[in-house]
N, C-alpha and C positions, 0 to 999 in steps of 0.2 A: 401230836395234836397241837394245834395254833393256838395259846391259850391267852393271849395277848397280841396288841399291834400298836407300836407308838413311832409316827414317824410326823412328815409333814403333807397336811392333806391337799395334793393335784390338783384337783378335778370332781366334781358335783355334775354326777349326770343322774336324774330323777333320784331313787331311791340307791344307788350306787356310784360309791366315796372311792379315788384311787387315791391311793395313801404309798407314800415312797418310804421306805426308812430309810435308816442312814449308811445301811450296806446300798442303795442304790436298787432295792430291789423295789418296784410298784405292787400292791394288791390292792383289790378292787374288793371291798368290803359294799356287804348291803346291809342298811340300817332301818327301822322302823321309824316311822314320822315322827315321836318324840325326839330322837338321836337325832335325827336330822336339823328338827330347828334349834337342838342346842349345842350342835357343833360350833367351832371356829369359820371362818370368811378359809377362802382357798389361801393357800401362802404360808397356813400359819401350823403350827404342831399341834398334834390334837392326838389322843391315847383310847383305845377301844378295849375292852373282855370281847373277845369273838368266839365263836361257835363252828366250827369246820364239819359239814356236812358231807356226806362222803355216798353218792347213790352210784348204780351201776354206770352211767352214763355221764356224770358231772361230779366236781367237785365247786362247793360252791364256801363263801365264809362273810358268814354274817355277824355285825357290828351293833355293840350296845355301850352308851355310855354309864350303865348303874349297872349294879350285881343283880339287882332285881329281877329287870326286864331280862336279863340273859338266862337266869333260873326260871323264870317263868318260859321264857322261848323251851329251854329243856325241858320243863314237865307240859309242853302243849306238845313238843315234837314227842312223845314217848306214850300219847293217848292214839287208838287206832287210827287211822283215817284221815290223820291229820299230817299233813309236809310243811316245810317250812314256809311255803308261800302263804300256805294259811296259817301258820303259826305267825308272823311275820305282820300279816293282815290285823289278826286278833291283836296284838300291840299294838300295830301303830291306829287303830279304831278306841279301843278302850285302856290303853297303858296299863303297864302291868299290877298296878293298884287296883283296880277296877275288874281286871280281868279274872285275878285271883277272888275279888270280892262276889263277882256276880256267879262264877262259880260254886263257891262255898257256899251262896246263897239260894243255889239252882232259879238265877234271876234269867230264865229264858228267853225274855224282853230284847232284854241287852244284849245276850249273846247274838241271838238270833239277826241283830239288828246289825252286824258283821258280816261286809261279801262274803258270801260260800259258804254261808252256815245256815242252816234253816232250823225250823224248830226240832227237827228227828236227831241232826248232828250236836243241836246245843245240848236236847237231852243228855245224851249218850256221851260227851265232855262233861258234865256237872254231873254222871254216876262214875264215870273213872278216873276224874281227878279230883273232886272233892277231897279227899283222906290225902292226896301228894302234894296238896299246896298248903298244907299248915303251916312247916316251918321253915316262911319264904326269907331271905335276908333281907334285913330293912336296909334301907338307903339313908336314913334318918328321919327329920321330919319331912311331911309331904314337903312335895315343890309345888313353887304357886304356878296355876295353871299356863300352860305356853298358848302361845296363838291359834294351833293347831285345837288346841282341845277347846277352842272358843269358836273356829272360823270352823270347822266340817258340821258342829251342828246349826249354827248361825244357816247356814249353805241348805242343811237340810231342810230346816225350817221355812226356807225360801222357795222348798219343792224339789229342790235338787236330790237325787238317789242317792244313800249315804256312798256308794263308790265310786259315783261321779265326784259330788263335794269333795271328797279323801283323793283322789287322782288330781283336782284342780290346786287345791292347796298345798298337797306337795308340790304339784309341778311351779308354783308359787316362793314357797321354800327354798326351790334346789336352784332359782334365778338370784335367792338371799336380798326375799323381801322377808321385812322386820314388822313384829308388831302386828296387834291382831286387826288393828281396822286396814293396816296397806295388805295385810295379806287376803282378807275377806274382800279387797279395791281389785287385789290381780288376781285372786280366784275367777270374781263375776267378770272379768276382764275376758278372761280365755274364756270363760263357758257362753258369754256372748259371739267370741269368732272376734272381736277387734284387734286382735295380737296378731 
């Protein structure tokens, strides 16, 4: 199993990083939007916890910069019904603090409020993993919020469907705009057609 990745990162193509190490080999890691706005600029070294998914048809390995997000990505991938795409969605929508919170708190609002989740799927996540997200690894204390977690609701608030908003903003991110009002400037930018 791939249980780390530290080399220097390629390439930003939406929500997948190619990352060279230093044997010369590239992989192609997918990250959640948090990971993504706090990665380094292309050029530069940058270290992931990865997650190596393995279905009948693909092999796929997905990138976290905290212990958190990567244990929570595990205990969503391990509840029924759920694959990584949506595991993946669920982080980079509510970070793994939240995710585990609304959870525990069977906050169905929030869940539900997650492409691909409705209220039958939030349920049925906050009865099978309430009891598997107690003792999650802390990262220390919170981080103060990133762009992402200010511009998809900002976006929503503005009418935009929370998957629209989340699709503009990363695609915002992976171009390595900074900062929540340039990023909230080239969300509305693309979701107008001006780009």
């Amino acid at each position: 199993m791939i249980a780390s990745i530290t080399g220097t990162l390629r390439e930003r193509e939406g929500e997948t990083l190619l990352i060279e190490t230093a044997g010369g080999v590239g992989y192609a890691v997918t990250v959640p939007l948090g990971t993504l706005e706090r990665i380094p600029a292309a050029g530069q070294p940058v270290s992931l916890l990865t997650e190596l998914v393995v279905r009948e048809d693909s092999w796929a390995l997905y990138g976290f910069d905290r212990p958190a997000d990567r244990a929570v990505f595990q205990r969503l991938l391990s509840a029924s019904g759920v694959g990584p795409k949506l595991a993946l969605a669920v982080l980079s929508a509510l970070g793994a603090e939240r995710t585990v919170r609304s959870i525990q708190q069977r906050d169905l609002a929030t869940l539900a409020s997650v492409p691909g989740i409705g209220r039958k799927k939030a349920e049925k996540l906050a009865v099978e993993l309430a009891d598997r997200l107690v003792a999650m690894p802390s990262d220390g204390p919170p981080l103060p919020a990133g762009p992402a977690d200010e511009a998809v609701p900002a976006l929503v608030r503005l009418g935009y469907p929370p998957a629209t908003a989340e699709e503009a903003v990363r695609g915002a991110l992976a171009e390595g705009v900074t900062g929540t009002g340039a990023v909230i400037r080239a969300a509305l930018q693309s979701l107008a057609g001006k780009r």
